[in-house]
C-alpha positions in Angstrom: -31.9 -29.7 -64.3 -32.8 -32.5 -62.5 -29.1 -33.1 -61.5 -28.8 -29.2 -60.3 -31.5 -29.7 -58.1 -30.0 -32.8 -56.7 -26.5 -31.5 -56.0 -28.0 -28.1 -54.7 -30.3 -29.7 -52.3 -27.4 -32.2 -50.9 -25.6 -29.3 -50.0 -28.6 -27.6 -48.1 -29.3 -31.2 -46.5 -26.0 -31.8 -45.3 -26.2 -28.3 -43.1 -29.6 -29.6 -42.0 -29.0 -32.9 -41.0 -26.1 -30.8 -38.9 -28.2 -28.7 -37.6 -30.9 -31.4 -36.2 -28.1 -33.3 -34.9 -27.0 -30.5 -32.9 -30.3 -30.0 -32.1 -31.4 -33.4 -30.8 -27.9 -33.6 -29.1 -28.6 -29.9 -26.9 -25.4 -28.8 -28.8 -27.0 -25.4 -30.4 -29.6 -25.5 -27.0 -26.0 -25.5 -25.3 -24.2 -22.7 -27.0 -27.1 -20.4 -27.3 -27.5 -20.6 -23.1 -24.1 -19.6 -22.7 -24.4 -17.0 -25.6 -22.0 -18.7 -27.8 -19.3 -17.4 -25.5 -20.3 -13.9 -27.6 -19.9 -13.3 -31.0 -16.1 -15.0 -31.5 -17.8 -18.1 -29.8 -20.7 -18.1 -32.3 -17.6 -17.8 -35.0 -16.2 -21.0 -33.8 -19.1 -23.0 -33.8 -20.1 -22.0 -37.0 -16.2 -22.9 -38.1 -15.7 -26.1 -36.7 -19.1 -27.6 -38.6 -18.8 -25.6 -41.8 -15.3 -26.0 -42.6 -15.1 -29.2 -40.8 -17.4 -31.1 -43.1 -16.2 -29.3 -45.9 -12.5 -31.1 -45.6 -13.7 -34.0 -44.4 -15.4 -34.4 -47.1 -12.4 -33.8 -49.5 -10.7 -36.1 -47.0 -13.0 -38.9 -48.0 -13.1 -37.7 -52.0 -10.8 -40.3 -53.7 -12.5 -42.9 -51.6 -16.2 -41.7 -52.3 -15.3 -41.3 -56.5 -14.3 -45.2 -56.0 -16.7 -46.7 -54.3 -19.6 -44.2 -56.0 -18.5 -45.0 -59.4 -17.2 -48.6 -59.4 -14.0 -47.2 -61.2 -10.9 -49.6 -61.1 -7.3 -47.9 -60.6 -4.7 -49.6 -63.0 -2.5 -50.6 -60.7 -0.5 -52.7 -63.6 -1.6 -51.6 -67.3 -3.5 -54.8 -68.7 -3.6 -53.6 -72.5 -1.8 -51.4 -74.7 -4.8 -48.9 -74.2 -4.5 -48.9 -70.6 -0.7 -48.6 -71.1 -1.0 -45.7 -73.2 -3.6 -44.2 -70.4 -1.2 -44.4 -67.8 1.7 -42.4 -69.8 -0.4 -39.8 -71.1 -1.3 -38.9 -67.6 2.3 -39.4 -66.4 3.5 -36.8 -69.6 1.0 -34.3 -68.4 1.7 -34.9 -64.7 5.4 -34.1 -65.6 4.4 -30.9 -67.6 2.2 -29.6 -65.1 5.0 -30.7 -62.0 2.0 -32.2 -60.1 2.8 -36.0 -58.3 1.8 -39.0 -60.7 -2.4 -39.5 -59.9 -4.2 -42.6 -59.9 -5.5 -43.5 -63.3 -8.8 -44.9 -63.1 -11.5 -46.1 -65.9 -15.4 -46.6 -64.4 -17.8 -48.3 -66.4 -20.5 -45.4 -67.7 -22.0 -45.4 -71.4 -21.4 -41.3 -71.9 -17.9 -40.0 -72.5 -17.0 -38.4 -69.1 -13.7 -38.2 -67.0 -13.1 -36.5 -63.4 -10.4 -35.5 -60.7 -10.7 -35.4 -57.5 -8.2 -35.8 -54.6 -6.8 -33.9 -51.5 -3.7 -32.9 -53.1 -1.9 -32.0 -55.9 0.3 -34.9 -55.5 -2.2 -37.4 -54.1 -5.1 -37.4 -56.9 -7.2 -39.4 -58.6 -8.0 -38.9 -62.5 -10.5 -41.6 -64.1 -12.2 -41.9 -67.3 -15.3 -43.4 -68.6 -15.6 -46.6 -71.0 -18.1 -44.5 -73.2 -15.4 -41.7 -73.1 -12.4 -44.3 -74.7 -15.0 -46.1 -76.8 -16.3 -42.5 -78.5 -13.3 -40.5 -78.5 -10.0 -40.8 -80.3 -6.8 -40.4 -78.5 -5.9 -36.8 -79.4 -9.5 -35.8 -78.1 -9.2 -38.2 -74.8 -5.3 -36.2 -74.5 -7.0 -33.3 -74.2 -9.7 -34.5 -72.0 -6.9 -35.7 -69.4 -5.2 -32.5 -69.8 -8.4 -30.8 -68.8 -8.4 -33.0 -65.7 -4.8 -32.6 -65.0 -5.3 -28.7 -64.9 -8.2 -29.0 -62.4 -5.7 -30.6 -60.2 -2.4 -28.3 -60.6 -4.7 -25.6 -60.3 -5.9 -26.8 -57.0 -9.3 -26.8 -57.7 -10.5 -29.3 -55.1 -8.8 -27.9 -52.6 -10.2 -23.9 -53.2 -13.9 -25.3 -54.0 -13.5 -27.2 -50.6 -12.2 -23.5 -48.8 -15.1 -21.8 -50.5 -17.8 -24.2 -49.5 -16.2 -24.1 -46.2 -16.3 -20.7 -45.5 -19.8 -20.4 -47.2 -21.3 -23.2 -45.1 -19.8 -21.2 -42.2 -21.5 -17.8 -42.8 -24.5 -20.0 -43.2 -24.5 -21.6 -40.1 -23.4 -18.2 -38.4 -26.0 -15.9 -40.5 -28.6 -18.5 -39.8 -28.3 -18.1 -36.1 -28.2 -15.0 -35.7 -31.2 -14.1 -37.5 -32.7 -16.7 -36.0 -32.0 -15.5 -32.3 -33.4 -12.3 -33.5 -36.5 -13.6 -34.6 -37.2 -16.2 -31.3 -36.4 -12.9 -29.1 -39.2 -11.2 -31.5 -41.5 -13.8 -30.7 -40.8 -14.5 -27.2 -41.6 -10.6 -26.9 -38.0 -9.8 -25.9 -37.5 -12.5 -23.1 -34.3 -13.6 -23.1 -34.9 -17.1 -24.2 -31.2 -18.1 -24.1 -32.1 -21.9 -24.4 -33.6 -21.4 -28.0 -37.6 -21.6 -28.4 -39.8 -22.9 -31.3 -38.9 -19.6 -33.1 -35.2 -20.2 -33.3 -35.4 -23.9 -34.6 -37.8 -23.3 -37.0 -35.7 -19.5 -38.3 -32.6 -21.6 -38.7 -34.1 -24.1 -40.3 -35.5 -21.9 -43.2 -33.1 -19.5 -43.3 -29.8 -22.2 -43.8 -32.2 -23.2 -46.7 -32.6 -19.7 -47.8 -28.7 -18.7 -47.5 -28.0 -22.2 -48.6 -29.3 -21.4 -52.0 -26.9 -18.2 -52.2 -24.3 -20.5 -50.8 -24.9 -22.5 -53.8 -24.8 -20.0 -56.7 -21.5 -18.6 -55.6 -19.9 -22.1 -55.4 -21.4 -22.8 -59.3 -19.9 -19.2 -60.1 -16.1 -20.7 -59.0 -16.8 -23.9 -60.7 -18.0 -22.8 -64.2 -15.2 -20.3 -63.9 -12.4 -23.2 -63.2 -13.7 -25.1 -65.9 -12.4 -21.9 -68.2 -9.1 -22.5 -66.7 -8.9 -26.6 -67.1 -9.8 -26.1 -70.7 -7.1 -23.5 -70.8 -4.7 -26.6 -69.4 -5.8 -29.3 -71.5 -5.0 -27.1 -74.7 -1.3 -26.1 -73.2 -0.9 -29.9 -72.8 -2.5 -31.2 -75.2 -3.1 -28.4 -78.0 -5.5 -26.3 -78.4 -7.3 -28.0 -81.7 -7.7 -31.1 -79.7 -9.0 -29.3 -76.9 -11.7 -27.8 -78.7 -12.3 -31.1 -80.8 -13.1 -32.8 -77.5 -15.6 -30.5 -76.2 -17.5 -30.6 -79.6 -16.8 -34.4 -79.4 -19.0 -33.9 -76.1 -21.8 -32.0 -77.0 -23.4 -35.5 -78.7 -23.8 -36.8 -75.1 -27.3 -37.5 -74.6 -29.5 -37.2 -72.0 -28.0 -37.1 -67.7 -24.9 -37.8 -66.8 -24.5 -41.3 -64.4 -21.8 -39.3 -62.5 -23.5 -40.1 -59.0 -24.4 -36.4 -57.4 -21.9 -35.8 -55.5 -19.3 -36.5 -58.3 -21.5 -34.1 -60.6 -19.4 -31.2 -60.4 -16.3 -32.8 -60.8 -17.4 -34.5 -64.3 -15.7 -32.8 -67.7 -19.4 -31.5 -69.2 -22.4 -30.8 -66.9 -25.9 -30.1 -66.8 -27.5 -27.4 -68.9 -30.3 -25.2 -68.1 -32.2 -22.1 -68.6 -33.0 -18.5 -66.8 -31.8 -17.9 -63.6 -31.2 -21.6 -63.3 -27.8 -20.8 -65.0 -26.9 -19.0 -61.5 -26.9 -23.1 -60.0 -24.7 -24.4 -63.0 -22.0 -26.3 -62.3 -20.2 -25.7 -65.8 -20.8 -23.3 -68.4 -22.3 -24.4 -71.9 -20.0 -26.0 -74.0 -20.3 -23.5 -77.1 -18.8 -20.6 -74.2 -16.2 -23.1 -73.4 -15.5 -23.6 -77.1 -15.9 -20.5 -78.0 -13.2 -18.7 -75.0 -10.7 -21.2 -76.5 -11.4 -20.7 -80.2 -10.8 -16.4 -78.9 -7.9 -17.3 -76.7 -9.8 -15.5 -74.3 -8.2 -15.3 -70.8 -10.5 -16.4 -67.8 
């Protein structure tokens, strides 16, 4: 749960630290003087820093996953297990008509792999040393597959839209609420500039709507991890597909994914109640089970 919490309140702190920048630069002081320019003006702020770091973000992905997680690109195989890394990939690339992705292995003791990347022909897929070590090659196949179906499917690019436009209606929901309740408390001056009461309403209520935010994004990403397991039993068959998942359910204790990779790993987090709603992946008995029904999601 611990890891939930993490990757939900990173979110919330990146719209935050936005906001207090703003702030301290007289850019939301600014806007709210001139009235945002009305309500399409309010639209465009809100746009420009909630889809902006959004893609920028996504932008940076392939350079964060690197440097976050130490992982190495083969750049020229330097083993037969590297070499037969490399053209599994390439083989499920050329199935999936996706460009050739980097191949990557980081050092990490659990069996874990991830994709991330701007494009579908500009992506980065990396496995773990724990995932090679534990794993035997039909199961790590499979695993790739999964990964490879994250990126034809265009996941990173759709999570990246949805956070987006999610961080926008934040940004635009806070602040209007929030000139509703600094009017309330002024007692109906028009305090264009933005009192105490504004600050303070965004401030709470981007944290409020942030958490919403969040739950929607977890709904999209336990439901594309449906769709990745779909992939990696089309390209790598379906018994090896469900093999590796139960193959993962013996990983102990938290992932080392760094937070912001979380999402992106092949098993997540579990947890309980309405902490489900902040999941980034659904248990792996559901995800065994939809494949072992053929169950379309």
């Amino acid at each position: 749960m611990r890891r939930i919490a993490l990757f939900i309140a990173t979110n919330i702190a990146v719209l935050l630290l936005l906001s207090i920048v703003c702030h301290l630069l007289g850019i939301d002081a600014m806007a709210a003087e001139r009235g945002y320019g009305g309500m399409t003006g309010l639209l465009v702020f809100a746009a420009v820093f909630g889809m902006g770091g959004a893609f920028v973000s996504l932008a940076m992905s392939k350079w964060i996953a690197k440097r976050s997680t130490g992982a190495r690109v083969i750049e020229q195989p330097a083993n037969e297990t590297e070499r037969w890394l490399v053209d599994t990939v390439r083989r499920h690339a050329q199935a999936a008509g996706i460009g050739m992705p980097e191949v990557a292995i980081y050092d990490a003791p659990e069996m874990n792999a991830f994709a991330t990347g701007m494009s579908r022909d500009k992506a980065l897929v990396a496995v773990s040393s724990g995932l090679l070590q534990q794993m035997d090659r039909e199961q790590v196949g499979a695993v790739l597959g999964h990964e490879i179906g994250h990126v034809a499917n265009g996941d990173m690019v759709t999570l990246t839209l949805i956070q987006g436009v999610l961080n926008t209606l934040v940004i635009l929901a806070s602040r209007i609420v929030g000139r509703v309740v600094d009017s309330w408390l002024s007692g109906g001056r028009d305090n264009r500039g933005g009192g105490i009461g504004y600050f303070v309403s965004v401030m709470v209520l981007q944290v409020v709507f942030g958490l919403f935010a969040s739950m929607i994004v977890a709904a999209f990403s336990r439901w594309r991890e449906y769709r990745a397991d779909a992939a990696g039993a089309t390209f790598a068959g379906r018994g090896a597909m469900i093999s590796a998942l139960q193959r993962l359910k013996v990983n102990h204790g938290e992932s080392t994914l760094p937070t912001i990779m979380a999402a992106f790993g092949i098993s997540g987090p579990l947890a309980a109640g309405i902490q489900r709603l902040f999941m980034s992946h659904p248990p792996l008995d559901e995800r065994i089970a939809a494949l072992q029904s053929g169950a379309a999601r």
